[in-house]
RODO-2510 file (C-alpha; in nm, 4 decimals, decimal comma):
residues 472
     n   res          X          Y          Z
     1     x     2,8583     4,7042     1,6411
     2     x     2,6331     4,5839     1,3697
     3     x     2,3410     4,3660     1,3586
     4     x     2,4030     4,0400     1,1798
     5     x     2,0308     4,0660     1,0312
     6     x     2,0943     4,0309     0,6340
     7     x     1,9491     4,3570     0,5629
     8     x     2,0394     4,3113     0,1672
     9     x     2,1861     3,9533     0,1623
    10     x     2,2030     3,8126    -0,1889
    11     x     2,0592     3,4934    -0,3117
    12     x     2,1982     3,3017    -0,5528
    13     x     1,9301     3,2277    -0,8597
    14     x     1,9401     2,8838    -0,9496
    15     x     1,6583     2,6245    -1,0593
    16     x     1,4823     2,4357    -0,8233
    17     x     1,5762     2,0824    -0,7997
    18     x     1,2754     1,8408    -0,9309
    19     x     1,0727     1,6856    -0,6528
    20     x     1,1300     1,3672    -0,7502
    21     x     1,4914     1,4404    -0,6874
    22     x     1,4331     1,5227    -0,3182
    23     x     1,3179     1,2502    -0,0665
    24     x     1,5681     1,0524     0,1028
    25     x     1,6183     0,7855    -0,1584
    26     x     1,9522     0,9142    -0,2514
    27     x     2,1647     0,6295    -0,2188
    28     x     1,8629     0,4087    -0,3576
    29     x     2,0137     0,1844    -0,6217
    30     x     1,7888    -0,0726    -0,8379
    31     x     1,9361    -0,3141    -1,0384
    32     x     1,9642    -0,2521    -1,4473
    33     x     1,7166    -0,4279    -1,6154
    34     x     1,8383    -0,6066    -1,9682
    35     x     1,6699    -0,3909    -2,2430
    36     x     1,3573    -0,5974    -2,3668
    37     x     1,3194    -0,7194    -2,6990
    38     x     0,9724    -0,7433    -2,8860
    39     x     0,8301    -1,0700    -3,0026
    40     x     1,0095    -1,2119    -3,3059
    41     x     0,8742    -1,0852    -3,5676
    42     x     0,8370    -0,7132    -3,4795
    43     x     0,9661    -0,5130    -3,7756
    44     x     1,2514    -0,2562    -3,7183
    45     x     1,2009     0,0561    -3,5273
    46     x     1,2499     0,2156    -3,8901
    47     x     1,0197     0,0133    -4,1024
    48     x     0,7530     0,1148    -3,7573
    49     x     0,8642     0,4421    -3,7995
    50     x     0,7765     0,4378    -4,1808
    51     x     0,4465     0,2843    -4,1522
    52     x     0,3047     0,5272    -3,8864
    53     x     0,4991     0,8398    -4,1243
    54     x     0,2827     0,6959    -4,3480
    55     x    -0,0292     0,6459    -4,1436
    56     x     0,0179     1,0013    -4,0303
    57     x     0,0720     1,1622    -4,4062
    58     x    -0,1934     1,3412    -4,4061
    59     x    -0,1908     1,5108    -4,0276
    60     x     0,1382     1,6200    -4,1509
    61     x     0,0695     1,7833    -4,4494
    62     x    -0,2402     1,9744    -4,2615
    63     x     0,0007     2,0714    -3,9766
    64     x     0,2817     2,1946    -4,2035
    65     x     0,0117     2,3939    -4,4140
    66     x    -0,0890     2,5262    -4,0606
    67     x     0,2481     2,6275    -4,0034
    68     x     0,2914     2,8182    -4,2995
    69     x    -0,0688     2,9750    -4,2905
    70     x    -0,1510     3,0342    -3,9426
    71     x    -0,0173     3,2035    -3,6601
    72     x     0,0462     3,5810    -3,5061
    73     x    -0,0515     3,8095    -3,7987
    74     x    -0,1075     3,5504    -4,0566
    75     x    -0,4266     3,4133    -3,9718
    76     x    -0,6186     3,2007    -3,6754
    77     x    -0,7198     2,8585    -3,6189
    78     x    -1,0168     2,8838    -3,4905
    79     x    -1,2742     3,1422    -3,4341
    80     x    -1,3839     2,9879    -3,0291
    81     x    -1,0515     2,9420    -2,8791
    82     x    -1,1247     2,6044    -2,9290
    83     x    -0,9069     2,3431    -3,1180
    84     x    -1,1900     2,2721    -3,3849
    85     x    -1,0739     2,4676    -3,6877
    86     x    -1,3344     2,7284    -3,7879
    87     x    -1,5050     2,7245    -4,1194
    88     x    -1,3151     2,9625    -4,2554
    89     x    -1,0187     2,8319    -4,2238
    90     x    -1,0882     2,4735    -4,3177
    91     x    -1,1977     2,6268    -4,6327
    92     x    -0,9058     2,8150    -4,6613
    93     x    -0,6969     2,4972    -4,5541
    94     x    -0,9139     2,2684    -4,8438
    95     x    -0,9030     2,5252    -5,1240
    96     x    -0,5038     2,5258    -5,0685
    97     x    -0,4459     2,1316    -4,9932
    98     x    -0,6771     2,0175    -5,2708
    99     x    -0,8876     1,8638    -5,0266
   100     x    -1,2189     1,7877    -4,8972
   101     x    -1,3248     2,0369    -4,6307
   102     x    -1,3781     1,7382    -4,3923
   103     x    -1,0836     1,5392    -4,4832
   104     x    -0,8993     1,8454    -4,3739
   105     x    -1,1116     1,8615    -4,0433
   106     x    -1,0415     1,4729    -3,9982
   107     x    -0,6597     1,5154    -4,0531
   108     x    -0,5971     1,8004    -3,8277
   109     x    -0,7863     1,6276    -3,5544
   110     x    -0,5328     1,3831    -3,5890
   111     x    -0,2776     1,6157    -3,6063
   112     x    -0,3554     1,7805    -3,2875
   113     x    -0,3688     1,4053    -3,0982
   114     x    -0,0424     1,3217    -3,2505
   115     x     0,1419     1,6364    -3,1114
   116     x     0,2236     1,7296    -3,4790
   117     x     0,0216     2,1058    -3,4187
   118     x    -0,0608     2,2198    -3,1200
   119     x    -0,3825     2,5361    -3,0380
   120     x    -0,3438     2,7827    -2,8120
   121     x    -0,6038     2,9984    -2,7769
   122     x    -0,7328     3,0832    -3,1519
   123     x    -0,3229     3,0618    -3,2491
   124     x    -0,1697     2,7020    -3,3850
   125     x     0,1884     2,6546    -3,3201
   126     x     0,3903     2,3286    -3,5010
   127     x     0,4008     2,0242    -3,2518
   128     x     0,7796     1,9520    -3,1498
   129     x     0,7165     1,6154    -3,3340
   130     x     0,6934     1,7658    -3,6782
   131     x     1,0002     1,9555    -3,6384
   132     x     1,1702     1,6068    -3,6014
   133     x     0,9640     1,4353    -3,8174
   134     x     1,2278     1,3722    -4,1059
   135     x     1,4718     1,3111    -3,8856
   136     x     1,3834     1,1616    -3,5339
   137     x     1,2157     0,7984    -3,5682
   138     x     1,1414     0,7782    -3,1909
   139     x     0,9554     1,1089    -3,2198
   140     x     0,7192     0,9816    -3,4978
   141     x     0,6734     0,6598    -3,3156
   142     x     0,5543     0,8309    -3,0175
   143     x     0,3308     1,0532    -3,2018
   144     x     0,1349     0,7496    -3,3515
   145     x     0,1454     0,5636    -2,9898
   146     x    -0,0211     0,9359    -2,8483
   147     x    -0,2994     0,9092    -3,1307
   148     x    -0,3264     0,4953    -3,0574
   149     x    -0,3829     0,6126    -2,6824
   150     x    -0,6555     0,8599    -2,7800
   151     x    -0,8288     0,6372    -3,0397
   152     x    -1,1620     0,6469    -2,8258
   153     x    -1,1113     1,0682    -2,9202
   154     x    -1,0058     1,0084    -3,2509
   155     x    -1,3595     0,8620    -3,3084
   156     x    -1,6263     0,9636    -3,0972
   157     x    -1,8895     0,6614    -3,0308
   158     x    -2,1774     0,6570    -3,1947
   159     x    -2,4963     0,9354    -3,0479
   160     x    -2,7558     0,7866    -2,8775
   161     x    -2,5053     0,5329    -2,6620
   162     x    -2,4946     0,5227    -2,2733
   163     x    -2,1774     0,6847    -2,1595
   164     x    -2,1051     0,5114    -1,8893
   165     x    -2,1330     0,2066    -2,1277
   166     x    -1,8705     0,3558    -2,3380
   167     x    -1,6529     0,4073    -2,0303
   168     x    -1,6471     0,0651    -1,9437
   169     x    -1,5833    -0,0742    -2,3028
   170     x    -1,2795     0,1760    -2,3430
   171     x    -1,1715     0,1205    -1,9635
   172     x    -1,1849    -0,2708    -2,0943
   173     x    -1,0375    -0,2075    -2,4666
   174     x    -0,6576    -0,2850    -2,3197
   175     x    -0,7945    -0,6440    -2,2237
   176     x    -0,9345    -0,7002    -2,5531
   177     x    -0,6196    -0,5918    -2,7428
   178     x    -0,3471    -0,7502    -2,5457
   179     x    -0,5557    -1,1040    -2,6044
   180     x    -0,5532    -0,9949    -2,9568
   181     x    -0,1403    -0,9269    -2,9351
   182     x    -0,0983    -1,2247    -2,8029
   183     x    -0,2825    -1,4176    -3,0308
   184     x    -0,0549    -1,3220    -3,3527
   185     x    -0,3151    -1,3748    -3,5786
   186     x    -0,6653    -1,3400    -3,6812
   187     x    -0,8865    -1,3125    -3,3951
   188     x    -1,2688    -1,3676    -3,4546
   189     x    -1,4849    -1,0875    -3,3202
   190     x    -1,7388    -1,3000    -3,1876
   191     x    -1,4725    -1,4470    -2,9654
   192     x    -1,3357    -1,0646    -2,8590
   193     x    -1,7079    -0,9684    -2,7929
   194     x    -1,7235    -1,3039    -2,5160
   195     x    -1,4123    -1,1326    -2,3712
   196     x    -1,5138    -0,7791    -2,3770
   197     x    -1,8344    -0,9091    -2,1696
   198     x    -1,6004    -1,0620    -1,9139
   199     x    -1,4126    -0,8103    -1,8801
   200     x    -1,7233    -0,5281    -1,8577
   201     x    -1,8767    -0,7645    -1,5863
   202     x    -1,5358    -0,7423    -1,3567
   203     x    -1,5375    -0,3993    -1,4331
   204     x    -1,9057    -0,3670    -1,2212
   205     x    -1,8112    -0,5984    -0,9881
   206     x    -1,5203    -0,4272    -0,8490
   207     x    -1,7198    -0,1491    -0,8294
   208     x    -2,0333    -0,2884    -0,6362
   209     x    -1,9504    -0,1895    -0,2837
   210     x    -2,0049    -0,4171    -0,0054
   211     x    -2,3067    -0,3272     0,2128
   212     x    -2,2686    -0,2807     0,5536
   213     x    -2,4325    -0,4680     0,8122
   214     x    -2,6149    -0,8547     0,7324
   215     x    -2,6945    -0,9446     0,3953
   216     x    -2,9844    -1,0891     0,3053
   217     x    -2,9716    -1,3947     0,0911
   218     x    -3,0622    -1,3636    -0,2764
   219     x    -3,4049    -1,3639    -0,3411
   220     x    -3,5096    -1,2870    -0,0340
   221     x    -3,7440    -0,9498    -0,0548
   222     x    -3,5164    -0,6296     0,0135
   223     x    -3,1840    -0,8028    -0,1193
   224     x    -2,9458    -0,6357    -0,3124
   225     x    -2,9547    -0,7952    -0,6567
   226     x    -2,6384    -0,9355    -0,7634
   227     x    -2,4347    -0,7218    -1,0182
   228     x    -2,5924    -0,8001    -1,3671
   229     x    -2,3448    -1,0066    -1,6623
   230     x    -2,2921    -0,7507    -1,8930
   231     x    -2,5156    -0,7761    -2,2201
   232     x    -2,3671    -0,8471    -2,5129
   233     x    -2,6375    -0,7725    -2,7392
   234     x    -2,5909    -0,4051    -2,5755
   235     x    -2,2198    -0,4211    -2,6158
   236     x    -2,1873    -0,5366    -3,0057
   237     x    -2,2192    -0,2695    -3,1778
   238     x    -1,9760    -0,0612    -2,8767
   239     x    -1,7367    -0,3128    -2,9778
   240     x    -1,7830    -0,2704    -3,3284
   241     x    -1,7176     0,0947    -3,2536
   242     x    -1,3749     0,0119    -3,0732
   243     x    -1,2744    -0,1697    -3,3270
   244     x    -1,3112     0,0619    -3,6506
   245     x    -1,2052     0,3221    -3,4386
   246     x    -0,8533     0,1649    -3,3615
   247     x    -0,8866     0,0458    -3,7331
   248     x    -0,9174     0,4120    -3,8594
   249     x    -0,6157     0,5119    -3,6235
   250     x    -0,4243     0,1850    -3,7846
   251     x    -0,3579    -0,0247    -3,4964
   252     x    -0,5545    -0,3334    -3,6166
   253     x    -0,7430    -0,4218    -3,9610
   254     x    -1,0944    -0,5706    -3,9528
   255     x    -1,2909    -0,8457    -4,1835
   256     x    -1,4880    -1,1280    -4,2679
   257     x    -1,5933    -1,1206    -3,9027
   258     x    -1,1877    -1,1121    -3,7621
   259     x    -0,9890    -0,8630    -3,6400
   260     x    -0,6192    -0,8411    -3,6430
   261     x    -0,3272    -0,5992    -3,5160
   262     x    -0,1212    -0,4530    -3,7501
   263     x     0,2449    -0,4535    -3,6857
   264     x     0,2257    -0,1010    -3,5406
   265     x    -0,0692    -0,1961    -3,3319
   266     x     0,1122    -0,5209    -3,1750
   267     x     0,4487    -0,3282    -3,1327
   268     x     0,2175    -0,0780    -2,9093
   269     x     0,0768    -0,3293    -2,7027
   270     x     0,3754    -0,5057    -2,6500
   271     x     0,5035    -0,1802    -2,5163
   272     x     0,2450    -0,0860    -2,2973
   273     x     0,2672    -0,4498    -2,1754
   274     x     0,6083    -0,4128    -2,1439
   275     x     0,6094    -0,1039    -1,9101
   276     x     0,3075    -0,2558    -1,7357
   277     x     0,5610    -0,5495    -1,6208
   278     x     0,8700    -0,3198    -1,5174
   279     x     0,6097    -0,1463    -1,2774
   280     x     0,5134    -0,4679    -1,1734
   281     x     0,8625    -0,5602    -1,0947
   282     x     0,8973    -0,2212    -0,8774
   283     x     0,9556    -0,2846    -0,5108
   284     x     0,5985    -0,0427    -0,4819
   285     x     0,3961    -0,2322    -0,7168
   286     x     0,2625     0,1409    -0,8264
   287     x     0,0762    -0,0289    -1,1334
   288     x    -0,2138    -0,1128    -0,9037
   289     x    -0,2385     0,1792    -0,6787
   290     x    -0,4326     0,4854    -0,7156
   291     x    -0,2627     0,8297    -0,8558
   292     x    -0,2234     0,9146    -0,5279
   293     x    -0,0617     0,5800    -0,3931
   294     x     0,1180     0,5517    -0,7260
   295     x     0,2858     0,9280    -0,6638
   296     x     0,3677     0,8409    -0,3266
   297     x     0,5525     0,5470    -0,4323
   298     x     0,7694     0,7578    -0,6876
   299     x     0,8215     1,0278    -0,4444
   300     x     1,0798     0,7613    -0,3337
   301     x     1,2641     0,7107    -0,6742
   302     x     1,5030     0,9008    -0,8854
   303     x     1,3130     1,1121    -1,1827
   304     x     1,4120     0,8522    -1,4189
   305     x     1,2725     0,5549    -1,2484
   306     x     0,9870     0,7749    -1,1076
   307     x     0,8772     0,8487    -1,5037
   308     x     0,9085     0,4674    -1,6243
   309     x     0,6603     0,3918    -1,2784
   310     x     0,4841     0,7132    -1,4493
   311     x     0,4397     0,5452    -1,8105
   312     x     0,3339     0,2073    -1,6568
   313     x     0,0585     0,3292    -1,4847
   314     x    -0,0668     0,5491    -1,7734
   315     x    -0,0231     0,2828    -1,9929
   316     x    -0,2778     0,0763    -1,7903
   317     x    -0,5548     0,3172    -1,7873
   318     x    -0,7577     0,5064    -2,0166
   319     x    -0,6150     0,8963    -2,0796
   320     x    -0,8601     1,0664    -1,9252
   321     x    -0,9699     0,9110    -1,6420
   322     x    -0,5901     0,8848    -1,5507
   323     x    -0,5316     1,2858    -1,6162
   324     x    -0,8163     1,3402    -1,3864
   325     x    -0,7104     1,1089    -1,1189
   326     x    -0,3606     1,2906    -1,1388
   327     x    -0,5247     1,6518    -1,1005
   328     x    -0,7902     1,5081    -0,8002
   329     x    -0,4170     1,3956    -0,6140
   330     x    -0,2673     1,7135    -0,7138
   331     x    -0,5270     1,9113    -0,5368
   332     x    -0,4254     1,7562    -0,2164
   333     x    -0,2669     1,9368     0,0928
   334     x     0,0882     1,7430    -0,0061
   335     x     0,2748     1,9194    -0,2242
   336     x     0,5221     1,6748    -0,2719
   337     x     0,2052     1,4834    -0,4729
   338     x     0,1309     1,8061    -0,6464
   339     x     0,4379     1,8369    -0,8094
   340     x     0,4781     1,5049    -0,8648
   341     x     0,1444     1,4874    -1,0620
   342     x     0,2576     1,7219    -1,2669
   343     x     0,5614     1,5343    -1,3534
   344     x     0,3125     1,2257    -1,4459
   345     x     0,1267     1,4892    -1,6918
   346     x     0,4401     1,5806    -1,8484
   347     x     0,4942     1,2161    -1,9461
   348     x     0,0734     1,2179    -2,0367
   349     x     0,1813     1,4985    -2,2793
   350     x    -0,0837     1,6672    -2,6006
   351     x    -0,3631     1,4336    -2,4509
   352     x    -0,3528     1,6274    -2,1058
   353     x    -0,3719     1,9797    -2,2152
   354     x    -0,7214     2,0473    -2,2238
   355     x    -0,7794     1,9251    -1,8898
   356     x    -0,4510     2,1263    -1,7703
   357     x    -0,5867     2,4584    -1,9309
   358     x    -0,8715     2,3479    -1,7264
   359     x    -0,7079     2,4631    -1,3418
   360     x    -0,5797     2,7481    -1,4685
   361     x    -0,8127     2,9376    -1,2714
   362     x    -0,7551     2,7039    -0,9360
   363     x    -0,4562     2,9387    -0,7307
   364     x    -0,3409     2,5968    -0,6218
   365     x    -0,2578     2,4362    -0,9459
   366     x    -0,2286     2,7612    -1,1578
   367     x     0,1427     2,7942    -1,0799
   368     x     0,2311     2,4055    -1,1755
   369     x    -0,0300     2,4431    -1,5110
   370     x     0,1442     2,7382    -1,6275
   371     x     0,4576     2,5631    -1,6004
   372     x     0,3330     2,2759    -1,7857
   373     x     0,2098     2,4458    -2,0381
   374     x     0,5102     2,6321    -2,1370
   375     x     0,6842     2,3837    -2,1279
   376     x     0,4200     2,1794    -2,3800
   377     x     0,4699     2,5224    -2,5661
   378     x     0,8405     2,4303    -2,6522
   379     x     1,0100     2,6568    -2,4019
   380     x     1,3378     2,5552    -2,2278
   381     x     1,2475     2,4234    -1,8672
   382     x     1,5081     2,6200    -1,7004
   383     x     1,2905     2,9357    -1,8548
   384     x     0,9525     2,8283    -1,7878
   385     x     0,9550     3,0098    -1,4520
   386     x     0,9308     3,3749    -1,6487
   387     x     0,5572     3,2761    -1,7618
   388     x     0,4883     3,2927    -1,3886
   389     x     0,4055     3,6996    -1,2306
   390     x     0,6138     3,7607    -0,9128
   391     x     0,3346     3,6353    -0,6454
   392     x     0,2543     3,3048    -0,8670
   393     x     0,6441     3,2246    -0,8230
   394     x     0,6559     3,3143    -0,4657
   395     x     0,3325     3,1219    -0,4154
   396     x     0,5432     2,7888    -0,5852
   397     x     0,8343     2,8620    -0,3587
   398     x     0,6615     2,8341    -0,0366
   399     x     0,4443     2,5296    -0,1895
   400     x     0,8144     2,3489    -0,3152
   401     x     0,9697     2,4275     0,0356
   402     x     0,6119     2,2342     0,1993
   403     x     0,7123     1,9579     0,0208
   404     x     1,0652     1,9534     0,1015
   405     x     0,9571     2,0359     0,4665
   406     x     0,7847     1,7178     0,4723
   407     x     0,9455     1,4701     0,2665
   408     x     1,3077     1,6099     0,2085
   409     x     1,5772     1,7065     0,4743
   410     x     1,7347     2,0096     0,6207
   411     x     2,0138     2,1085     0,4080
   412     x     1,7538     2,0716     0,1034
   413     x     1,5554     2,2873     0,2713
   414     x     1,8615     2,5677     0,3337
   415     x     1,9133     2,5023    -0,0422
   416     x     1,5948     2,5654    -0,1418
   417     x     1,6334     2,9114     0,0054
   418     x     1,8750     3,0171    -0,3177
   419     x     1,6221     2,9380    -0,5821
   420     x     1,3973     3,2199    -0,4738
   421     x     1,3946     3,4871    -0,7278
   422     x     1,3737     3,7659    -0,4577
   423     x     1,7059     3,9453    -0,4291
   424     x     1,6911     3,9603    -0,0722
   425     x     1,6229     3,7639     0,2675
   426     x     1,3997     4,0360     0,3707
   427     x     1,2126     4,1143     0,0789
   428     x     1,1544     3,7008     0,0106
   429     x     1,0074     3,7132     0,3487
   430     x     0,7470     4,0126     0,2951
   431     x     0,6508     3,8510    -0,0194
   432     x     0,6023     3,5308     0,0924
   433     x     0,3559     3,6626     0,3911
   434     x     0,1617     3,8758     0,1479
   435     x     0,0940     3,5773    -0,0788
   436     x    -0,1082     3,4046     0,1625
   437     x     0,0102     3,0139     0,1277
   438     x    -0,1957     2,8053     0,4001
   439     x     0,1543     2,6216     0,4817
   440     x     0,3921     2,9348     0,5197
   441     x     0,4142     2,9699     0,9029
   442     x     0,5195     2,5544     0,8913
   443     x     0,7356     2,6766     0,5861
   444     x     0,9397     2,9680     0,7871
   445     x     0,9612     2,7454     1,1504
   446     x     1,1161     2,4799     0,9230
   447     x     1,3465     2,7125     0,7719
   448     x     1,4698     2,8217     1,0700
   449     x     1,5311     2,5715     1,2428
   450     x     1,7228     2,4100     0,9512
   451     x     1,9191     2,7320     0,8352
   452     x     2,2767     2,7513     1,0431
   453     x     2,3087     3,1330     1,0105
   454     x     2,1535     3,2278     1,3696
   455     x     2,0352     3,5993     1,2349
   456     x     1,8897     3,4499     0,9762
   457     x     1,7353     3,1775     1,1606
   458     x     1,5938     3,4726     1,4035
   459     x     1,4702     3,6797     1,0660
   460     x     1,2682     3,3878     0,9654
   461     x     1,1235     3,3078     1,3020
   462     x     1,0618     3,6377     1,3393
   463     x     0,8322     3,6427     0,9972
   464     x     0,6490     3,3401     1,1186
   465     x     0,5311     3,4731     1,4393
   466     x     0,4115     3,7652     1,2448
   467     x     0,2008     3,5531     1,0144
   468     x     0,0804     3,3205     1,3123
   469     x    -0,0449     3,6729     1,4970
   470     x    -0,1531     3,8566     1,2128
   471     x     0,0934     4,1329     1,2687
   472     x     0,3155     4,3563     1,0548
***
């Protein structure tokens, strides 16, 4: 008689099923909405696509020339491991183009926020974008709409300003240009400095926290002083800032004291205004929550509804602020969240890199950053998992089968089992005690009590006891 133990049971390999994909929202059906049309008017997707080919001339021709010049055993981008070119190589880059050394510099800093190159290290690699750029209109468009996003990057304000000053001016910059989108017209800056003010002064309301306890009445000695109307004085030349700095990226033009959008920049709002209202319609309302609410929400959608809830809520906050937001909920004890977040950064794309290199060196997120980052590198998503060493993978296994654990049900769970990339039940089960994952004795009692096979069930319960005790 033999013991039904699988000493060398196989596993079949397959991908892991996204997150998104998992919680119990599979018969969750929400009604088609018609496809939106922009305001009458709008030029064709082609004519947008021409203007920002245009726009983005330059950043092209820089990232092609880095294409051709750069790379493994041709030459390096920079000399820090940083994405400002070196001087050598804008030199090199200006001698060849014909150009100014800091037109070049200007151009592929433009390039790099568009998606058209992308630095790794001190090696440049061509964006996906510019190997569509000829051909793909919806790529070029969302290359200008990732530079429009990152206009406060683009052009750094002025030294000597206050930065949380600039914070609140970009955080309020979406205000500003919707009125000016919705104005079709001319827009005098005087009038979008009034705004800006209201808007900065909500902005330090909502974050003057109520004090516990009585209040004393204004004026009364030891009072808190009401929040202060923000100064416009301070915030003129902020705004003129904001303005030549979505001017330079060609969203709007500026003179004679007006402003106005350009056809690109008012198709962009109207998009971001767009999405803001789908999310709005959502039975969640994620466009108001935090990351974390927001993630929670989506954890109960299908991936493609979950990314349009994802868009919506980028598309109502500033880049960065939102990346970090999505990283602070990704270092969480839900995993579900975790991977979600890093769903929400794929849709973030070129403008979240940096801060994804960033957790590299976190063992929580390093697993999910690698993946992300390969994937920004261009590789296929169902080979992403070979950039990950065996304990890294094993790690993400026992994290993926938390989140199914909590949020998914028992057959996912079994399922989960075949996308380990150990060959065996046995030797998945020594790997996944020596990698240490705070969650793995939940992990394995789950597993067994889902799994159907009662020698397997006994195998895994087994391997839980021994990481609860500490034994071997």
């Amino acid at each position: 008689m033999t013991s039904r133990i699988p000493r060398d049971s196989r596993l079949r390999l397959v991908r892991p099923r996204p997150l998104a994909a998992a919680p119990q929202a599979m018969n969750q059906r929400r009604p088609r909405r018609p496809a939106p049309r922009p305001p009458e008017g709008t030029p064709a997707r082609s004519e947008l696509a021409g203007m920002a080919r245009s726009g983005l001339a330059g950043a092209a021709r820089v990232a092609r020339w880095a294409d051709s010049a750069l790379g493994p055993g041709r030459g390096s981008a920079t000399a820090d491991g940083k994405a400002t070119l070196s001087d050598a190589t804008a030199d090199h880059a200006a001698r060849e183009l014909g150009l100014p050394v800091a037109k070049v510099r200007a151009d592929w800093d433009t390039a790099r926020l568009a998606g058209l190159v992308e630095v790794h290290g001190d090696t440049a690699r061509p964006g996906w974008r510019l190997r569509a750029w000829n051909r793909d209109d919806s790529a070029v468009l969302r290359g200008w709409v990732a530079l429009f996003d990152a206009w406060s990057l683009a052009h750094p304000e002025p030294a000597g300003q206050e930065p949380g000053a600039v914070a609140e001016v970009v955080s309020a910059m979406p205000q500003v240009l919707s009125f000016l989108q919705l104005s079709a017209g001319p827009v005098p800056v005087a009038q979008l400095l009034d705004l800006l003010e209201q808007r900065v002064t909500e902005l330090r309301t909502e974050r003057c926290e109520v004090p516990y306890g009585p209040r004393l009445e204004p004026g009364t000695p030891g009072a808190e002083p009401d929040p202060a109307p923000a100064n416009d004085t301070a915030l003129a030349p902020l705004l003129e800032w904001a303005l030549h700095a979505l001017a330079a990226v060609g969203a709007l033009t500026c003179g004679d004291g007006q402003a106005t959008l350009t056809p690109l920049g008012s198709w962009a709002v109207w998009v971001k205004l767009e999405q803001i209202c789908v999310a709005a319609q959502s039975p969640a309302g994620n466009i108001e929550q935090s990351a974390e609410g927001m993630l929670r929400g989506c954890g109960r959608l299908r991936p493609n509804a979950a990314r349009a809830e994802y868009r919506a809520w980028l598309a109502a906050r500033p880049v960065g602020s939102a990346v970090a937001e999505l990283l602070g909920a990704a270092r969480g004890e839900d995993a579900l969240l975790r991977g979600l977040a890093f769903e929400a950064l794929r849709v973030v794309g070129a403008p979240a890199e940096p801060d994804v290199r960033g957790v590299l060196d976190e063992p929580t997120l390093r697993p999910y950053a690698l993946l992300w980052l390969a994937e920004h590198d261009g590789a296929d998503p169902e080979d992403a998992h070979e950039v990950l060493t065996r304990p890294e993978a094993t790690w993400l296994w026992v994290d993926t089968a938390a989140a199914v654990a909590d949020h998914g049900e028992a057959p996912l769970l079994v399922r989960h089992l075949e996308s380990a990339v150990q060959a065996t039940v046995p030797a998945l089960l020594d790997e996944v005690r020596a990698v240490g994952h705070p969650r793995t004795v939940q992990v394995l009692v789950a597993l067994a009590a889902a799994h159907p096979d009662p020698a397997l069930a006994k195998a895994v319960r087994r391997a839980a006891f021994q990481v609860h005790t500490g034994g071997s």
